[in-house]
Phi, psi and omega in degrees: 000120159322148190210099009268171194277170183307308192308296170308339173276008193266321169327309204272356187250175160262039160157170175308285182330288172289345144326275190332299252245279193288012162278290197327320209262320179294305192304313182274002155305289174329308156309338178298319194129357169288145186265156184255170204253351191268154150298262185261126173268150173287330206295166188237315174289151195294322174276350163277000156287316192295304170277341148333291233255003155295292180337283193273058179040029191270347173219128169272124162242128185238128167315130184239141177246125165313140172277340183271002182271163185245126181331151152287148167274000000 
């Protein structure tokens, strides 16, 4: 069983989609040699340390809105 499951991490993003992208851009900071913020992570791989520490709000993901698109009515 995934740990934590899809469902509680989709809580803490606005989509699947922004999940993938902020697991992806942190495992690969990690692999680089960036150190992680968990004590014992269970995970051995970087993404699943990468999503621990999204679950425990230790990485913040924030919506940036291009300025050049123009609002919906």
């Amino acid at each position: 069983m995934l740990y934590p499951s899809i469902d509680e991490l989709v809580r803490k993003v606005d989509s699947k989609y922004t999940l993938v992208v902020a697991a992806s851009k942190r495992a690969r900071s990690l692999r680089e040699g960036k150190i992680s913020s968990l004590d014992a992570p269970k995970s051995h791989k970087v993404v699943g340390v990468a999503l621990e520490e999204i679950y425990r709000d230790l990485i913040t993901v924030e919506a940036i809105r291009n300025e050049e698109e123009p609002e919906e009515e």
